[in-house]
C-alpha positions as CSV (number, residue, x, y, z in Angstrom):
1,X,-24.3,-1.9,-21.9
2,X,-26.5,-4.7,-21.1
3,X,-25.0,-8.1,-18.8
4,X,-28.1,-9.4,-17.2
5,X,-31.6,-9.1,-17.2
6,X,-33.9,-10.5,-14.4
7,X,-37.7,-11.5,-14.8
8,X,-39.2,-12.5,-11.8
9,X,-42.3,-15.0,-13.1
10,X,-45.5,-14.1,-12.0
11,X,-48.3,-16.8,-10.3
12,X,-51.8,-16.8,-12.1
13,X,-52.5,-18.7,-8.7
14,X,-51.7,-20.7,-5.5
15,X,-53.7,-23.2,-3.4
16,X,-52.7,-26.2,-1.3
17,X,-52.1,-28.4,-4.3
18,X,-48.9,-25.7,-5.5
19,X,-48.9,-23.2,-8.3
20,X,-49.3,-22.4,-11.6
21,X,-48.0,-19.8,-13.7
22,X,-47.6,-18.8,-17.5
23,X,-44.7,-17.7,-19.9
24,X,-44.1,-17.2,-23.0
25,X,-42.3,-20.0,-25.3
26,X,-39.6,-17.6,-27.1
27,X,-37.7,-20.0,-29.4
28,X,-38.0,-23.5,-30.3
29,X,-35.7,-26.4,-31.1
30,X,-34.0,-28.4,-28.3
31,X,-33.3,-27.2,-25.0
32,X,-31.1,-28.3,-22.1
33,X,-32.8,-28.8,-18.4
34,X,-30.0,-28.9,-15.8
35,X,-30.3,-29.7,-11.8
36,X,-27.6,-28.6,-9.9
37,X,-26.7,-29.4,-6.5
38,X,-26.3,-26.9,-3.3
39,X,-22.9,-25.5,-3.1
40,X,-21.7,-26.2,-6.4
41,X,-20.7,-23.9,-9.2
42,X,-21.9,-23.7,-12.9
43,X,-20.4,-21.8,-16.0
44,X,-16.9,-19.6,-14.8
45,X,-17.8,-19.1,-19.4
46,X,-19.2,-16.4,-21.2
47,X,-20.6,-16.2,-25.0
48,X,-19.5,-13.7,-28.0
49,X,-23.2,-14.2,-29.1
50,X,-21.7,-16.4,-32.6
51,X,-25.2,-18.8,-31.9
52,X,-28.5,-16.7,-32.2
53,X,-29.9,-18.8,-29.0
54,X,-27.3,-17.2,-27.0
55,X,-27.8,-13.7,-27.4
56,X,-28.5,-13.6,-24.8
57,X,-28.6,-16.6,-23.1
58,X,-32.4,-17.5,-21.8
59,X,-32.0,-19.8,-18.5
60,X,-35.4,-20.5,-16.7
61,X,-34.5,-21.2,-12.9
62,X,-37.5,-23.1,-12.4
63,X,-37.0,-23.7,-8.7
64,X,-34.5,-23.6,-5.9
65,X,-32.3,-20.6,-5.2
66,X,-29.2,-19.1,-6.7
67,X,-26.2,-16.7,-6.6
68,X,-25.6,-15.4,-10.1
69,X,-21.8,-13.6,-10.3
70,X,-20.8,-11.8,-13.8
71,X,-18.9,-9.5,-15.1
72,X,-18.3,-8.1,-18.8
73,X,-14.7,-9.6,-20.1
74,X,-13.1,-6.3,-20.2
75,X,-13.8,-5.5,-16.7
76,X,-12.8,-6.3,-12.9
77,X,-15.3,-5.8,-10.8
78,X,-17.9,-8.5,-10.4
79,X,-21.5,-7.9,-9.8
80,X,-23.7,-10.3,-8.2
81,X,-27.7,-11.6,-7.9
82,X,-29.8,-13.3,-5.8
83,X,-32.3,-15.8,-8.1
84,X,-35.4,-17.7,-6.4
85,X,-37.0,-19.5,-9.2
86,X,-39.0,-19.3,-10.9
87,X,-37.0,-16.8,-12.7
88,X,-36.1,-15.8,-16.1
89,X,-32.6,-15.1,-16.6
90,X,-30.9,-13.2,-20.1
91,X,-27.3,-13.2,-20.2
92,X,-25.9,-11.0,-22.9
93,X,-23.2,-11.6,-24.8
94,X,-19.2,-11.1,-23.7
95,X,-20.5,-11.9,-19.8
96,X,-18.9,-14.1,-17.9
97,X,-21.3,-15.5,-16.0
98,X,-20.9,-18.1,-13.3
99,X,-23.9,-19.9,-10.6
100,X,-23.5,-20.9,-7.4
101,X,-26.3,-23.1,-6.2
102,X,-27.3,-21.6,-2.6
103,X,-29.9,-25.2,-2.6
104,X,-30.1,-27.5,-5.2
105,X,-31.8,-26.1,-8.1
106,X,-33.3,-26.6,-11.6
107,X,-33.6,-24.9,-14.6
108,X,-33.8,-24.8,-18.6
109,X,-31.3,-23.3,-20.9
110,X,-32.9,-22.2,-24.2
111,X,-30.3,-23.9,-26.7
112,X,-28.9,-27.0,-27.2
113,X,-26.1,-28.7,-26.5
114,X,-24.6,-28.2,-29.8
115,X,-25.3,-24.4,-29.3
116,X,-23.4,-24.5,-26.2
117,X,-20.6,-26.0,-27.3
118,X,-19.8,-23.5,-30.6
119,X,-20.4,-20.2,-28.4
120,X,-18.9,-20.9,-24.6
121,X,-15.5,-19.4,-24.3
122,X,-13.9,-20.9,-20.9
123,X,-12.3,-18.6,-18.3
């Protein structure tokens, strides 16, 4: 069964002006970008998949580090992550996923609000 899939991005290159890197633009429509601060906590939700943008979820952590905790719903042992953006994270459906901000971070969720709303299930 599939909870989480990790995709460390790759750097085409790095000087002294900073980085640059390339991805792939999977779907279109609206996103969400969301910056969270150190030592806060995100999600604590999971999706059944009902919304086609969340199966699985797509989050980019585009910078700042992360502890990702999930589990599937039937089960009750957590498992846990380290993310360092940038970082592509897929969250597959019946996860409860929740983020911990180790610093403050950003990153872009691959749906929109609406989206959101009509598939997260609160824990």
């Amino acid at each position: 069964m599939k909870k989480v899939k990790i995709t460390k991005f790759n750097f085409l290159s790095t000087d002294e002006r900073g980085s640059t890197l390339e991805f792939p633009l999977e779907r279109m429509g609206n996103s969400l970008f969301a910056f969270r601060k150190a030592g806060t906590l995100s999600g604590n939700h999971y999706h059944k998949g009902i919304e086609n943008n969340k199966n699985p979820e797509i989050l980019w952590v585009l910078q700042g580090e992360l502890k990702l905790r999930y589990k599937h719903v039937e089960d009750d042992n957590w498992e846990e992550r380290l993310i360092i953006g940038p970082s592509k994270v897929e969250i597959f459906p019946n996860i409860i996923h929740v983020l911990e901000g180790l610093t403050d971070f950003f990153m872009l969720e691959l749906n929109s609000l609406e989206q959101h709303v009509n598939d997260t299930f609160k824990i």
